[in-house]
Every structure is written in structure tokens, then in C-alpha cells.
C-alpha positions as CSV (number, residue, x, y, z in Angstrom):
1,X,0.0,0.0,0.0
2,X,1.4,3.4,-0.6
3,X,1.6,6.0,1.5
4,X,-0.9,9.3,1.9
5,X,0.7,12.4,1.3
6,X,0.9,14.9,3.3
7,X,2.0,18.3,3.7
8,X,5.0,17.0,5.0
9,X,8.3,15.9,2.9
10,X,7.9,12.8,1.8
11,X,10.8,10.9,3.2
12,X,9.7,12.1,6.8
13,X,6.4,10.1,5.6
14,X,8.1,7.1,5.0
15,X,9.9,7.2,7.7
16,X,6.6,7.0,10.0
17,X,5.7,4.8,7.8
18,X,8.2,2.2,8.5
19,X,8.4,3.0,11.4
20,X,4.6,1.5,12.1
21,X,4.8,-1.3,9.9
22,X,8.0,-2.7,12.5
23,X,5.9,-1.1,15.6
24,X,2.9,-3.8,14.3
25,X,5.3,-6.4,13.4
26,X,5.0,-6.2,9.5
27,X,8.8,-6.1,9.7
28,X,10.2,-8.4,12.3
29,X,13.6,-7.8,14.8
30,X,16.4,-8.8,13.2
31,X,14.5,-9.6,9.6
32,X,15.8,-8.6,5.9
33,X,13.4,-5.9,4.5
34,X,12.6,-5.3,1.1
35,X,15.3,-4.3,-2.1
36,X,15.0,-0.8,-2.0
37,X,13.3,-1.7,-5.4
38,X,10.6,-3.6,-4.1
39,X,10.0,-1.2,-1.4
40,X,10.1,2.4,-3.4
41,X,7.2,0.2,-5.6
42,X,5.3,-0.7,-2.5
43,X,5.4,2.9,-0.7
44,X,4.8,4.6,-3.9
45,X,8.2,6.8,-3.8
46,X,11.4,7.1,-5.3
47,X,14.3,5.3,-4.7
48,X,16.2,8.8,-3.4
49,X,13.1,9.5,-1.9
50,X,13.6,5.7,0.0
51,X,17.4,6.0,0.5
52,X,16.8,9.5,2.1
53,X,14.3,7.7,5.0
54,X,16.6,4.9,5.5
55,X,19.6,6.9,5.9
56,X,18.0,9.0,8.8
57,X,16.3,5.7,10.1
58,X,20.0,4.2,10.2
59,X,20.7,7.0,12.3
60,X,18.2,6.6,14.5
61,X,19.3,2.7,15.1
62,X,15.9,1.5,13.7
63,X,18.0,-0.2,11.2
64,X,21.1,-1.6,10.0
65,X,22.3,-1.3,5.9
66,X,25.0,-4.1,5.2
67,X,26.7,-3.1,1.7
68,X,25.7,-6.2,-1.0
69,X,23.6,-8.2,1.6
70,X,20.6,-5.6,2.3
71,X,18.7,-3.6,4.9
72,X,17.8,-5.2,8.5
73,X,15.5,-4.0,11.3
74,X,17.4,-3.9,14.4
75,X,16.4,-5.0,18.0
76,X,14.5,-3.0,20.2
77,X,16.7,-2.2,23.2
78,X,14.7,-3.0,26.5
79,X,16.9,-1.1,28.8
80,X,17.0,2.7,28.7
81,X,18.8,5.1,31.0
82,X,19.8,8.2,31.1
83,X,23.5,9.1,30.9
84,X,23.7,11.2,33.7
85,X,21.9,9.1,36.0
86,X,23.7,7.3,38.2
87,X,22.2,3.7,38.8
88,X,23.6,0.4,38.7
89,X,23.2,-2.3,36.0
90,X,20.7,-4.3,39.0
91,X,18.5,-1.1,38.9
92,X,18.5,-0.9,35.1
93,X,16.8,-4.3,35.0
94,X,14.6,-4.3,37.6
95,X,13.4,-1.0,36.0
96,X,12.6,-3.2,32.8
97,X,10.9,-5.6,35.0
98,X,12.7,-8.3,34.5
99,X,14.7,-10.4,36.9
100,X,18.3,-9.8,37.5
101,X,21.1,-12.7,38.0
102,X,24.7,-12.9,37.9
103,X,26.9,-15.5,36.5
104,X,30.2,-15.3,38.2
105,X,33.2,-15.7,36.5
106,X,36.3,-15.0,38.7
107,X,37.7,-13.2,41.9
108,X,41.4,-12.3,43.1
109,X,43.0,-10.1,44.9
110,X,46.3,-8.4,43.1
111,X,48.7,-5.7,44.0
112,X,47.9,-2.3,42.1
113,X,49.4,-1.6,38.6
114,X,50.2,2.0,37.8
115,X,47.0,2.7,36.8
116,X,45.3,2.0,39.6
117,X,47.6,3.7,41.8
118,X,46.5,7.2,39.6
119,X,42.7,6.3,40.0
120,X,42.2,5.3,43.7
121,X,45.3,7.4,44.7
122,X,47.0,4.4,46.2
123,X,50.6,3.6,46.4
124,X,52.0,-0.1,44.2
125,X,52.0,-2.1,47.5
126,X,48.1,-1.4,48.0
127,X,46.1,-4.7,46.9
128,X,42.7,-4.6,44.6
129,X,40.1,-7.3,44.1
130,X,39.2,-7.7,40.8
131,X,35.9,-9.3,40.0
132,X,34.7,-10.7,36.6
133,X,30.8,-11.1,36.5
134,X,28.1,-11.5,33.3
135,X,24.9,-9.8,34.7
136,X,22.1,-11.4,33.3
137,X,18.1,-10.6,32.9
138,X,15.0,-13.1,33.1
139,X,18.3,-15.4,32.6
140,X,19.6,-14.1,29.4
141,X,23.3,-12.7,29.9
142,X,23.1,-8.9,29.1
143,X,26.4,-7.2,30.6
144,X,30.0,-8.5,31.1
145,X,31.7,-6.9,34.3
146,X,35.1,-6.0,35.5
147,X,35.4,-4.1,38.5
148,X,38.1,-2.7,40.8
149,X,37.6,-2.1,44.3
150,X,40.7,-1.4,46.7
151,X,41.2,-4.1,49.2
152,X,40.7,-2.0,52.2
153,X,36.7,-1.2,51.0
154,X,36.1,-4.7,50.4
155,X,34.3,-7.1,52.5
156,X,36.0,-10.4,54.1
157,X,34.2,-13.5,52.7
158,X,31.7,-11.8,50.3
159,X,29.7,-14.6,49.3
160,X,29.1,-12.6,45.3
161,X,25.1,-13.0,45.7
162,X,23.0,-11.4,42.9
163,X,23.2,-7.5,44.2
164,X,24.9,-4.1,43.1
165,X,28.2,-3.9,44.0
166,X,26.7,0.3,45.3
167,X,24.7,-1.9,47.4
168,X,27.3,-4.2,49.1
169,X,29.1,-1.2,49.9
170,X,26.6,0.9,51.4
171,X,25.5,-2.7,53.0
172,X,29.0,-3.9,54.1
173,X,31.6,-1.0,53.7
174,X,29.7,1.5,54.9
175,X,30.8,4.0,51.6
176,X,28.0,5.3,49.8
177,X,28.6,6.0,46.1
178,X,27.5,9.4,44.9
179,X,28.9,9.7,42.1
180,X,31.1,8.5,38.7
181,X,33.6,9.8,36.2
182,X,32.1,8.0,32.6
183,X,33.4,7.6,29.5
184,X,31.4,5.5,26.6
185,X,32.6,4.2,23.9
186,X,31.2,1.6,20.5
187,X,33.0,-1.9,20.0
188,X,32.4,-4.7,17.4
189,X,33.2,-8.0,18.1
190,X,35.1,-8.5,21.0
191,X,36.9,-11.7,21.1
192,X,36.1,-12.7,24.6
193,X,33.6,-10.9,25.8
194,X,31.1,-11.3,22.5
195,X,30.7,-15.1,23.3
196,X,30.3,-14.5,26.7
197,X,26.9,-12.5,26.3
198,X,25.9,-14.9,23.5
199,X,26.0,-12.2,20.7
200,X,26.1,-12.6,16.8
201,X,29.0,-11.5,15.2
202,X,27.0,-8.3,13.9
203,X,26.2,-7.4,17.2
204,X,28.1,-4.3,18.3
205,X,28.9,-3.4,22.0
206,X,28.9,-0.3,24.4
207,X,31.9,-0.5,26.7
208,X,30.8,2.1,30.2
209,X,34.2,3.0,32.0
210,X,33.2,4.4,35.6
211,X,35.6,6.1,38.4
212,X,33.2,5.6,41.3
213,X,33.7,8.2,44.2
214,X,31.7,8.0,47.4
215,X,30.4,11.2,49.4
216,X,33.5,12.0,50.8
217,X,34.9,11.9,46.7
218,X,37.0,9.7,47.3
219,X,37.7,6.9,44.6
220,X,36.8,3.4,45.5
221,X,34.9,1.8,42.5
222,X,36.3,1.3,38.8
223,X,34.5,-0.9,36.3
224,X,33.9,-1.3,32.8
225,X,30.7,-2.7,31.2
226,X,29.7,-4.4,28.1
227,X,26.6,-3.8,27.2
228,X,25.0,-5.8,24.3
229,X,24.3,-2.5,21.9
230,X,20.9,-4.3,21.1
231,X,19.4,-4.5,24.5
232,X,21.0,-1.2,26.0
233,X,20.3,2.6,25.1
234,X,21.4,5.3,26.7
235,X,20.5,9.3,26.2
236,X,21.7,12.8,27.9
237,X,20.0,15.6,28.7
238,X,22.1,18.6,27.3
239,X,21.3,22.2,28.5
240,X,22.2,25.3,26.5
241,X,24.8,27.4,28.2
């Protein structure tokens, strides 16, 4: 069926367009659409008309364009969060409503590297656990975790049950975090962590690097995050200055 006109332009139309026919399921996650001949004929526009829509709907993330294989509709991410909010992966996916588990990989304490000793301020002899998690939702693995915590913050015999490391230190160590240092970044295919969280080799990744201070700023949380780019998006709110 092609599409009304309007007073709008007409790629803005077809964007809406296919838009709703993904929305009712016309177009399925993950599915091939159309040639962009078949579908200019079916929508009743031009193919620069089309590739005009598709370009600003590849922007958008509605869909991926793979040169000589075609055009596919991409998962709906079922987390959202804001940038600038500081919650932990736990309270991202209880905010979905679904259940949150952890798979846990590995634990050890080491002594710092030279990196370390410029984030939490602490001298080569100090020693920092390092823990390796997958976070999962309604079972489904979601997010691979490292995370650095000086020795001196962290518990004796932590038993690793399925909560926020924010919560086991307000819980245990009695330092609140108030707030993180964050840098985001895209990755493709990671070699480890990709199999890990069960993704396909298309699937990209957003990699979350947080310095974690508590209320008295000091620094006693690092971790980075990989979040499967098709379940996870997240937005800032930018002010004019």
C-alpha cells in the first residue's frame, strides 16, 4: 500500500511509515526488508526519496544497511537510561521488569598496577580485588563486568550473591557512592567478551568506564561494562549554556 501524502516531505512520511509497519510487526527484529526496489514500488516513492528515509532511520538505530547483503530491522533495546543518571546495572533491569542474576566468572585479589595507583590514589603495595561477572536478565546474559575495588573497602568473605556492587558497599563497607567519572565508547566484536553474552557477530557493544567516588569523593569503584548495543540505550540531557 502506498503511502498518503501529506504536507509533509515525503521521506519524513516514510519514515513514519516504516516505522509502524516494525511497531505492528509487518517487519520483524532482526528480519531482511525489502530491495529498496521492491519497497520504493510498494510505498509509492522514489528510490532517493527511500534511500533518504533509510539513511535517517539508520541513524536513529531503527535499522542496520549491510553493503551487497541488504537492509535489516534492528532489535529494540529493552533497557534505557539516562546518561547522567547514576544507577547500577541491578536497577536498570529491575526498572525493565525483569529479573536480575549474575553469573560469576572469577575473583582475586592483586597488588595495584600504575593505573590503579593514579585512580584510587594508592601507592604499588596497596592490593585490589578484581571481579569478573556477566549480569544477566530473566536469565539471558546482558552485561560483562570487571570491576576494581581497593582491598581496604572490600568485604572479608563476600559470598558474590545477585546485588549491586553500590549496594554491598553501602550494605557492608559502609561507603555510599555518589557519584562517577564516565566515559562511553562503541565496540564490534570483542573476542572474549562477545561469546560470553551470546552475541552474533554483527552485534556491536557499548563499553561504560566508571571512576566511582563516594560522598566523601574519594575513589573506590572502577569498572567497565559491556553492554549488548541491542538490548542497551542510553540518552543525555544537554542544557544550553
Amino acid at each position: 500500500m502506498t503511502i498518503k501524502s501529506d504536507s509533509r516531505h515525503l521521506y519524513l512520511q516514510v519514515i513514519d511509515r516504516l516505522k509502524k509497519d516494525i511497531e505492528a510487526g509487518i517487519y520483524q527484529e532482526k528480519e531482511k526488508l525489502p530491495s529498496e526496489f521492491e519497497l520504493a514500488k510498494k510505498l509509492g516513492v522514489s528510490r532517493a526519496t527511500l534511500r533518504e528515509a533509510l539513511r535517517i532511520l539508520e541513524e536513529e538505530n531503527v535499522i542496520t544497511r549491510r553493503h551487497g547483503v541488504g537492509t535489516f530491522v534492528n532489535s529494540k533495546p529493552l533497557f534505557t537510561s539516562g546518561i547522567e543518571q547514576l544507577i547500577s546495572v541491578t536497577d536498570m533491569i529491575v526498572q525493565a521488569g525483569m529479573e536480575p542474576g549474575t553469573i560469576f566468572l572469577s575473583s582475586a585479589t592483586q597488588n595495584a598496577t600504575e593505573e590503579d595507583v593514579r585512580r584510587f590514589s594508592c601507592s604499588l603495595e596497596d592490593e585490589v580485588v578484581v571481579i569478573e561477572r556477566v549480569r544477566t536478565a530473566n536469565g539471558e546474559p546482558v552485561v560483562y563486568c570487571l570491576d576494581k575495588i581497593p582491598k581496604k573497602y572490600f568485604p572479608d568473605n563476600y559470598d558474590y550473591k545477585d546485588e549491586s556492587l553500590f549496594t554491598m558497599l553501602d550494605r557492608m563497607g559502609n561507603r555510599r557512592i555518589s557519584h562517577a567519572v564516565a566515559q562511553i565508547e562503541p565496540f564490534g566484536y570483542h573476542e572474549k567478551v562477545s561469546p560470553i553474552l551470546q552475541c552474533d557477530p554483527e552485534t556491536a557493544l557499548l563499553v561504560l568506564k566508571q571512576l566511582h567516588f563516594d560522598e566523601l569523593d574519594e575513589p573506590i569503584l572502577y569498572s567497565v561494562n559491556y553492554f549488548k548495543a541491542d538490548k542497551f540505550r542510553f540518552h543525555v540531557l544537554r542544557k544550553r549554556v
